[in-house]
N, C-alpha and C positions, 0 to 999 in steps of 0.2 A: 874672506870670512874664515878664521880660524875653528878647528874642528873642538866643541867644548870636552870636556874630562868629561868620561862614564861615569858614573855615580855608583857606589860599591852599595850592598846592606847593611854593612857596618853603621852608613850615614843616617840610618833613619831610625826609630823605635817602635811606629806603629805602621803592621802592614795590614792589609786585607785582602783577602785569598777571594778570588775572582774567577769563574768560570766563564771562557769564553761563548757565548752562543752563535748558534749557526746563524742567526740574522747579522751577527759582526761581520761575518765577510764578505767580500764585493765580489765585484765580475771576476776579477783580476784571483781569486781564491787566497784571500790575504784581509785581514783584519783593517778596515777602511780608517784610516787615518779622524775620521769628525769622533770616531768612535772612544779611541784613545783619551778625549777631555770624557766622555761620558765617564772613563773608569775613574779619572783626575775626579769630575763633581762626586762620581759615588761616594770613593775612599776620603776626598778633605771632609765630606758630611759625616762619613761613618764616626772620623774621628771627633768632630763638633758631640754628635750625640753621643757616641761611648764612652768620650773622657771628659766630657767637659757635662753632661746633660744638659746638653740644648735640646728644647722642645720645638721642634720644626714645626708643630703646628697653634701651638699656644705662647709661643712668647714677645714677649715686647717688641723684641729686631729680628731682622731678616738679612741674611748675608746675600747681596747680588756682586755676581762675579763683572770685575771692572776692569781687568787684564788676565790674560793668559798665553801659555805661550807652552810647543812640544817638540822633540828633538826627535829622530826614529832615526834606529843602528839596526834593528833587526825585526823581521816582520812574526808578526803573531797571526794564529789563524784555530779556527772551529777545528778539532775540540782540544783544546789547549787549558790549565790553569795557569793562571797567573798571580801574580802578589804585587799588591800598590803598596812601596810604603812613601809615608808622609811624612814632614818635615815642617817645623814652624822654623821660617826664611826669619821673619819680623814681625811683630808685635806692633800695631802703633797705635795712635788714640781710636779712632775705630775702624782701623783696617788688620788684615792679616793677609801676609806673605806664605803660601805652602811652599814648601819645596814637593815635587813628585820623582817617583821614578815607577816602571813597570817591569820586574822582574820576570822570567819564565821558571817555570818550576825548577827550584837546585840551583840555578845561574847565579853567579858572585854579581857580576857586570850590568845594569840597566838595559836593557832591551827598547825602554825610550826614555826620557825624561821631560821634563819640564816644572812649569811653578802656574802657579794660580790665585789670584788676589781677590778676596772678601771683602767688603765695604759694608759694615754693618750700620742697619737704616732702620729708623722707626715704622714699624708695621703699616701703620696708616696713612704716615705723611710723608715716608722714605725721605725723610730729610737725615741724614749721616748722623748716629748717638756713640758715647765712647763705647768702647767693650766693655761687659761687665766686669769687674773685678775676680768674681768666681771665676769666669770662663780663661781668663789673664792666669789668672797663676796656673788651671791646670794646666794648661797649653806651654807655659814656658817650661815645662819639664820634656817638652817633645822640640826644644831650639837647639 
């Protein structure tokens, strides 16, 4: 298995500044690996609502995560900040591709990365609908 490329801050335009809590970390005094998608679903949502105004609780679809996937170079731990920035990987008829990464405060280099994919589904009968049009263009300014 070849080692993937760090991911710089250069690569992304939208982050979100993240405070570690003390419940992040495990036995081991180190920020527990399931935790790391938690930061992935906050930051892909932050961006859904801040740039796209998606209503998480009012709208037609719902994004259920249908792949994901994390890399870890360096361990994060209480009480730490950190920055998720986010990445649109791909656009498609009703999916979306994040790219992620978790920087530590100041750090050029990803601290972990990964991507995380949306499947946006009709509220009620989660059967797969396209993306909306609004949410499509604001989003292709973060690819």
């Amino acid at each position: 298995m070849t080692k993937p490329v760090l991911k710089t801050r250069e690569q992304f335009k939208f982050f979100l500044p993240i405070q570690t809590r003390w419940a992040d970390n495990d036995l081991y005094g180190h920020v527990n690996n399931v935790t790391y998608y938690s930061y992935f679903d906050t930051a892909a949502n932050a961006l859904l609502i801040q740039q796209t105004g998606f209503d998480i609780h009012r709208s037609e679809s719902i994004g259920l995560v249908v792949d994901s996937a994390c890399s870890f170079f360096q361990e994060l731990s209480f009480p730490e900040m950190i920055e998720v920035g986010v990445a649109i990987g791909k656009i498609g008829n009703s999916s979306l591709r994040y790219e992620l990464a978790i920087f530590k405060h100041s750090q050029q280099q990803a601290a972990a990365q990964g991507h995380f994919v949306h499947v946006f589904v009709d509220r009620e009968t989660r059967k797969s609908i396209p993306i909306p049009e609004r949410m499509r263009e604001a989003l292709t300014h973060f690819m």
